[in-house]
C-alpha positions in Angstrom: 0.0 0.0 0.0 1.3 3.7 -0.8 0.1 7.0 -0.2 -1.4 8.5 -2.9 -0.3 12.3 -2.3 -2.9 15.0 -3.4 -5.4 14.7 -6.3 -7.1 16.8 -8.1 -10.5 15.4 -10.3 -12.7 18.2 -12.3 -15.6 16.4 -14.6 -18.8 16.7 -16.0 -21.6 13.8 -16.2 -24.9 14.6 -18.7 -27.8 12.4 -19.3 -30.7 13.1 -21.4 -33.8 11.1 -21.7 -37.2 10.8 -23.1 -39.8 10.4 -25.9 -38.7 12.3 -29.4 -42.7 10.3 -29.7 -45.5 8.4 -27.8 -43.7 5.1 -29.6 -40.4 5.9 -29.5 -37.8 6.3 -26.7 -34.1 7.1 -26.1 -31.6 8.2 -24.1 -27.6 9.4 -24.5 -25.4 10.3 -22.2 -21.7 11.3 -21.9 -19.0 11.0 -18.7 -15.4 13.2 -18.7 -13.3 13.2 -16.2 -9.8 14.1 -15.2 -8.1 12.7 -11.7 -4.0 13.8 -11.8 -1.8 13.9 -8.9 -1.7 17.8 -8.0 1.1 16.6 -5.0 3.1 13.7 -5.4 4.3 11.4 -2.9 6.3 8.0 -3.3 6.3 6.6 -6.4 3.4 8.9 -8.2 4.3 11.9 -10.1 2.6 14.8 -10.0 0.4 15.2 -13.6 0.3 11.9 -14.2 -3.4 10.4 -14.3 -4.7 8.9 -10.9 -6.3 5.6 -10.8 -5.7 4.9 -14.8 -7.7 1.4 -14.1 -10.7 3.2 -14.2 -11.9 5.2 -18.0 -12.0 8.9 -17.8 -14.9 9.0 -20.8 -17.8 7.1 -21.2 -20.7 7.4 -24.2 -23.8 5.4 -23.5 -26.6 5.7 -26.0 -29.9 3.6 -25.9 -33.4 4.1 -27.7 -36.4 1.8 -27.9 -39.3 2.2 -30.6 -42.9 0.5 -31.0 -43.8 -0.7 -34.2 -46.8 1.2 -35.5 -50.3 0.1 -36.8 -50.7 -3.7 -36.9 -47.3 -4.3 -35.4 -47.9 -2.3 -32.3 -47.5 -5.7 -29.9 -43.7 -5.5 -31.6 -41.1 -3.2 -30.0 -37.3 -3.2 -31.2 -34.3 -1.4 -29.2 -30.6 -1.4 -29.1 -27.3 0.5 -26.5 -24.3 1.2 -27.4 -21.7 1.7 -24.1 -18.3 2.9 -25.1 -15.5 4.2 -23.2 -12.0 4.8 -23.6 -8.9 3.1 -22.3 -7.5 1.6 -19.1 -4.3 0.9 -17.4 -3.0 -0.3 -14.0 0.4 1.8 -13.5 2.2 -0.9 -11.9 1.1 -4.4 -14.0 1.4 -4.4 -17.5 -1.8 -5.1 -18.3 -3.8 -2.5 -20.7 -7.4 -2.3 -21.9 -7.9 0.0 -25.2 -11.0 1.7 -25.9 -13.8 0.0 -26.6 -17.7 -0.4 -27.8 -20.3 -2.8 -27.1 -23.7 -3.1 -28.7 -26.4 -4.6 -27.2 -29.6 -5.3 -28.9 -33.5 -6.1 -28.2 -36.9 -6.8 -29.5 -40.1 -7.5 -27.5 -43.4 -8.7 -28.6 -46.3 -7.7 -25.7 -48.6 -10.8 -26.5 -51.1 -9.5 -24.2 -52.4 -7.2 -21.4 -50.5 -9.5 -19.4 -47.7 -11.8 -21.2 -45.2 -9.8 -22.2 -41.8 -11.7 -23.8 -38.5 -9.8 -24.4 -35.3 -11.4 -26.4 -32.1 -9.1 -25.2 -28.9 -9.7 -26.9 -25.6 -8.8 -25.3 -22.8 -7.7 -26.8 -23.8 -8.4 -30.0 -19.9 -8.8 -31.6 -18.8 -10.6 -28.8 -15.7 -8.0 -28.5 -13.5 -9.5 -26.1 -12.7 -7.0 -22.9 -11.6 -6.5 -19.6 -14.6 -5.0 -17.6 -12.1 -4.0 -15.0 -8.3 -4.5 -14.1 -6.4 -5.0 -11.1 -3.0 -7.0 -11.2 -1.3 -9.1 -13.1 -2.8 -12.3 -11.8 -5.8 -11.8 -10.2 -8.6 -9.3 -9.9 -9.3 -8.6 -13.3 -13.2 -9.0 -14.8 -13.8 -9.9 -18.3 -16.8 -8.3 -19.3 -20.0 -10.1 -20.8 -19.4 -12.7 -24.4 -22.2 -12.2 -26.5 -25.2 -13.8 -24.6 -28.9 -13.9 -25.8 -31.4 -13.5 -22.9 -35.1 -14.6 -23.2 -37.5 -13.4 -20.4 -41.6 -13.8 -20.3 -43.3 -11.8 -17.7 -47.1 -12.5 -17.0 -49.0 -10.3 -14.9 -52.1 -11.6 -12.9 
């Protein structure tokens, strides 16, 4: 364990959300931040980015739409979660930017069966969710998975 000094973080998080129509739905929203070491101590030096394991921009983006006239039952979506790379400063071990796209349809059978099929990261990009050390403690994130799910409401 080592001090970590003095750090400075300035950033800015925005989300917007809602309905561009009664049908259709969506969302985007957009993470900076900066960490850097404003006082070093040990090893760190000051300028250089703090905790580098963790991404400093993130783009998430997500809409949903129902199908109109006879196809109303039907509704398609899709996300798209991106960020930028990752590091741990003392392991060589690197994650570069990435995307993932994640896709959905559901079909509301009736007033109370409705059945979704979600798709997760749709071209199974291959990525470390998070990073720790060399040989332990780091997360892969999701392979492409397909998810089927039937609610029914009494």
């Amino acid at each position: 364990s080592e001090s970590t000094g003095e750090v400075k973080s300035e950033g800015v998080e925005l989300t917007l959300a809602g309905a561009l129509t009664p049908d259709w739905q969506a969302s985007a929203g957009v993470t900076v931040n900066s960490a850097k070491y404003a006082k070093a101590q040990g090893s760190n030096k000051v300028g250089a980015r703090f905790a580098a394991e963790r991404p400093t921009r993130l783009l998430r983006l997500a809409t949903s739409y129902r199908l109109p006239g006879a196809l109303n039952a039907w509704r398609v979506g899709g996300a798209l979660r991106a960020q930028n790379g990752i590091f741990k400063t003392n392991v060589p071990i690197r994650q570069g930017g990435y995307a993932i796209v994640d896709l959905n349809a559901g079909w509301q059978a009736s007033k109370q069966l409705d059945v979704n099929l979600s798709v997760t990261n749709l071209f199974d990009r291959s990525y470390y969710q998070s990073i720790s050390a060399f040989d332990s403690g780091n997360a892969f994130g999701d392979p492409l998975s397909f998810n089927v799910t039937a609610k029914y409401r009494f």
